[in-house]
N, C-alpha and C positions, 0 to 999 in steps of 0.2 A: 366340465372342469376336472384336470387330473389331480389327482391327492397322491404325490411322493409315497411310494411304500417303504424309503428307509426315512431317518429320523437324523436332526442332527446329532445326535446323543450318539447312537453309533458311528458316527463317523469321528466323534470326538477320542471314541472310546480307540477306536483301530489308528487314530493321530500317538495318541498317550502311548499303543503299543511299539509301534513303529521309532517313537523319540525316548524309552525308556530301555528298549533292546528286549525284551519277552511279555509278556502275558505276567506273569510274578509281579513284574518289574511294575507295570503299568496297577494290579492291582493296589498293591501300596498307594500308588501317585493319586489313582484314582477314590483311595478308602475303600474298596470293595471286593468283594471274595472275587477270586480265581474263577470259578465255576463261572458266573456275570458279565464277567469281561469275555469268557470263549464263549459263551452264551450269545452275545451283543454281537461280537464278530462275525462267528458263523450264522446267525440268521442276517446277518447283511449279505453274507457271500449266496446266501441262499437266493434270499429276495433279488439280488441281481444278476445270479446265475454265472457269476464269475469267482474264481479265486485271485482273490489279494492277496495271501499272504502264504510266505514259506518258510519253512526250516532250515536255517543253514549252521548246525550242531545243536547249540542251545538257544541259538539268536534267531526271533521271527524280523523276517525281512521281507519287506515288499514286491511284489511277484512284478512283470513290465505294466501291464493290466493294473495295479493297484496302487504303479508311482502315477501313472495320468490321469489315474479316479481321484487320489488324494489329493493332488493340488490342485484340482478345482476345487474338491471339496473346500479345500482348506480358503478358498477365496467364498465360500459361502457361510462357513463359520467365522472368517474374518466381520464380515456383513452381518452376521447375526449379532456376534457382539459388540459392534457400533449400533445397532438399532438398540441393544437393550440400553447401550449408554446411552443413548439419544434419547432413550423414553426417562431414564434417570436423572438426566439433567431437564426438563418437563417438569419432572416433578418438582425439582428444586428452584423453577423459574428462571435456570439460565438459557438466553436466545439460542436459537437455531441460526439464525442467518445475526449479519450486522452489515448496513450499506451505510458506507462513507463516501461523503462526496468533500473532493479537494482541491482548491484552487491552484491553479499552476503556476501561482506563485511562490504556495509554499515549498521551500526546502527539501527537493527528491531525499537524499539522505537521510532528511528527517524522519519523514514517513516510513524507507527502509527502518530505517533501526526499529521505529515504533511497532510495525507491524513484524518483525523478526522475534522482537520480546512479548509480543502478545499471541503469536503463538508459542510461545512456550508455558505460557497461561494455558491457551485451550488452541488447542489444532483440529478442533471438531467444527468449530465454528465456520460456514460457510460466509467468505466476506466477501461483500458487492463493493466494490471500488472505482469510483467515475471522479478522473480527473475534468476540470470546466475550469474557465475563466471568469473573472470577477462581474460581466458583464450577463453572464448566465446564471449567478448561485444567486438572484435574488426569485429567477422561475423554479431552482431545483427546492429554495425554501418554501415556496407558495406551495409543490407540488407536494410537502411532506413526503417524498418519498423514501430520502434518506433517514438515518438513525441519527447521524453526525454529521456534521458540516463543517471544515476548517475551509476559514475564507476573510475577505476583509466586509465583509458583508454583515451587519446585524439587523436582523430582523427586530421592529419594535413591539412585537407582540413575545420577543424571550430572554433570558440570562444566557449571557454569552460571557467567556472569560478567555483575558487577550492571553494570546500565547508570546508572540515576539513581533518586530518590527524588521521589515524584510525593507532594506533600503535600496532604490533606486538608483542606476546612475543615469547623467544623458553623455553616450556615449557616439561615436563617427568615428569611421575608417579612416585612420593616421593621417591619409593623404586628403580629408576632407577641407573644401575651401575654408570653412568655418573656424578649421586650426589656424588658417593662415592670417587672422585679423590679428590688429595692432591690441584690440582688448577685449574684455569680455563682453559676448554676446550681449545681443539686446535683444526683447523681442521682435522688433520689427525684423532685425537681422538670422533673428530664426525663423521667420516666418516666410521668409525669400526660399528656403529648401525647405525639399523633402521631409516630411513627419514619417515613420513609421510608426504606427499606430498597434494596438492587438486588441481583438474580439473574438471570440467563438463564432465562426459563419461566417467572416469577414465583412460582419456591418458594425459601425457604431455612430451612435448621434452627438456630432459637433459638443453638445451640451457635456459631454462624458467628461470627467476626469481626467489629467492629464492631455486633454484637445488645445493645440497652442494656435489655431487658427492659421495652419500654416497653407498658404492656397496651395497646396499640392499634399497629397496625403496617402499614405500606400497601408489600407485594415488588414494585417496578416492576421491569419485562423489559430496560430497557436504562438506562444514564445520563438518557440524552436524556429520558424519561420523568421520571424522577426528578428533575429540576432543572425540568420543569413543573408535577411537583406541589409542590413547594416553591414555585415562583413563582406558583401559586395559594393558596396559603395552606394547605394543607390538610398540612403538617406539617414536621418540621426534621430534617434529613440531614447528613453530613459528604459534600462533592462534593471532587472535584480543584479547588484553586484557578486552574486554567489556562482550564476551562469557565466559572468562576463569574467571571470577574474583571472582565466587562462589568457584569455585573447590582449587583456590591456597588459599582463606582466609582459609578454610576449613583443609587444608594441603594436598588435594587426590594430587595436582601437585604441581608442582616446578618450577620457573625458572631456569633454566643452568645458572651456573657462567660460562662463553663466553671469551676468550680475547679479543673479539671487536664483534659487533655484535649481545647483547642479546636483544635489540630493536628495531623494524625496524620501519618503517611508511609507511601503504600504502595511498599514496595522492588521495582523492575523487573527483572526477570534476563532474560538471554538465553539460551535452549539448543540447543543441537543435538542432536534429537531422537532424530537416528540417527549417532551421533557415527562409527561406524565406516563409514559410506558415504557420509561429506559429501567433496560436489565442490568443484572451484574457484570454482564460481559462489556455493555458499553461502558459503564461506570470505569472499568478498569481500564479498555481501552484510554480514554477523556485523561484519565490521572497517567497511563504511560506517556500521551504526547506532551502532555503540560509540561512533566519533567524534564523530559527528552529537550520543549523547548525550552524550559531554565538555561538549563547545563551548555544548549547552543547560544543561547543571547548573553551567557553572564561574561565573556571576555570580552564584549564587542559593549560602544556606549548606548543609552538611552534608544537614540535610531538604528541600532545593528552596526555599528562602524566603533572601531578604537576610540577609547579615550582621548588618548590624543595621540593620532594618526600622524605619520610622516610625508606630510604633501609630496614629497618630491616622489615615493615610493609610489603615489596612486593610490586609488581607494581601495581599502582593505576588503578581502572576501569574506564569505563564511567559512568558518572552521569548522572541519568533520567531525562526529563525535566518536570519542573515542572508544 
């Protein structure tokens, strides 16, 4: 094993000179005699058998040789002092890592904002982020692996506190036969077309939530999928109205007039997965989203939609935050 013959302490000391304009300069910066500082310097130049530094009147300035030592150096005193904050916050019991797992139904913007204001809390924090579908966070809770879990999912063995209700529409392409009946859907009239369905893997069992029996059924792997095969025609879904709310102002889609059922809500919770070893960092994280969700559900009613919405208008989206 090689042991480094300089130190970062000199390479601190020949940074301080370099960014204060002489040796004088830097001992001030540094609290230390003159003699220390040319001390520090020339056995660095020593030990590496190069000159770094020159004179140019009263000003030391770095020699071509001592611009490409220092900025490496300086990417390894950067290092040095993230490891010593990293050992500091250790000592204080704030996490090193935080893995959130979040359902793709929650609100993309959401999450932006939330996690944009929590690094501004801490930017050290290494975050594990795995977006999943509802039909997957009840394996990502058994596996404990996450710290957090925003999902519609609650585990009966934790405390969970709901964030917001992300409301459903069931939407078809304009030109869908289903727009063309004398009146609201039935179910047996739903169940003559196309479902588009969504799961993680593109399986789910008839029993799932949202399964309308419909003998033809098309399990897309993610949303995003699933709001293209709807925008191709090729069958009718209930999506999140926050994804869909371009395409129906637009006219590409439709809500089904439904005899009961053309809005659902799916309900968001937030958990902490490992409720007995959450840090300060999750804590903060948990109280950023919660708010974040207030601030987006409170113009929208009870299920995410206006108080009282203007039918003619179509169902209202979410609103960004500001």
């Amino acid at each position: 094993m090689n042991i480094p013959r300089t130190t970062l302490e000199q390479w601190r000391v020949l940074q301080a000179i370099v960014e204060a304009g002489g040796f004088v300069q830097a001992a001030k910066i540094l609290n230390r005699s003159q003699s220390a500082v040319s001390y520090s310097v020339n056995s660095l130049q020593e030990q590496l058998g190069l000159s770094l530094l020159e004179m140019q009147g009263r000003k030391a300035v770095l020699t071509a040789q001592g611009r490409t030592l220092l900025r490496r150096a300086q990417e390894v005193l950067a290092a040095a002092e993230e490891l010593e904050l990293f050992s500091e916050r250790l000592k204080q019991g704030l996490e090193s890592e935080l893995w959130i797992e979040v359902d793709s139904f929650f609100p993309t913007e959401l999450m932006t904002a939330a996690l944009r204001e929590f690094r501004s809390f801490d930017s050290h924090i290494r975050l594990q982020i795995r977006e999943s579908l509802m039909c997957r966070q009840v394996e990502a809770e058994r596996g404990r692996n996450a710290d957090i879990v925003i999902g519609p999912r609650v585990p009966a063995s934790d405390l969970s506190d709901a964030l917001l209700s992300v409301p459903l529409c069931a939407v078809a392409v304009a030109d869908h036969p289903l727009h063309a009946l004398d009146g609201p859907c039935s179910l047996a009239q739903l169940a003559s077309h196309m479902q588009i369905a969504v799961c993680e893997g593109g399986t789910l069992n008839p029993a799932d939530r949202g399964w309308m029996n419909s003998r033809s059924r098309w399990v897309a792997s993610s949303l995003r999928q699933a709001i293209e095969l709807v925008r191709d025609g090729l069958g009718y879904a209930w999506l999140p109205m926050h994804m869909v709310t371009d395409e129906i102002e637009c006219g590409q889609l439709k809500p089904l007039r439904l005899h009961a059922g053309e809005i659902r809500a799916a309900q968001i919770y937030v958990t902490h997965a490992k409720p007995g070893a959450s840090g300060p960092a999750s804590e903060r994280f948990v109280e950023i989203i919660k708010r974040l969700s207030a601030a987006w559900a409170a113009p929208h009613g009870r299920d995410g939609r206006d108080e009282a919405p203007d039918r003619d208008a179509g169902p209202a989206g979410a609103r960004p935050i500001a």
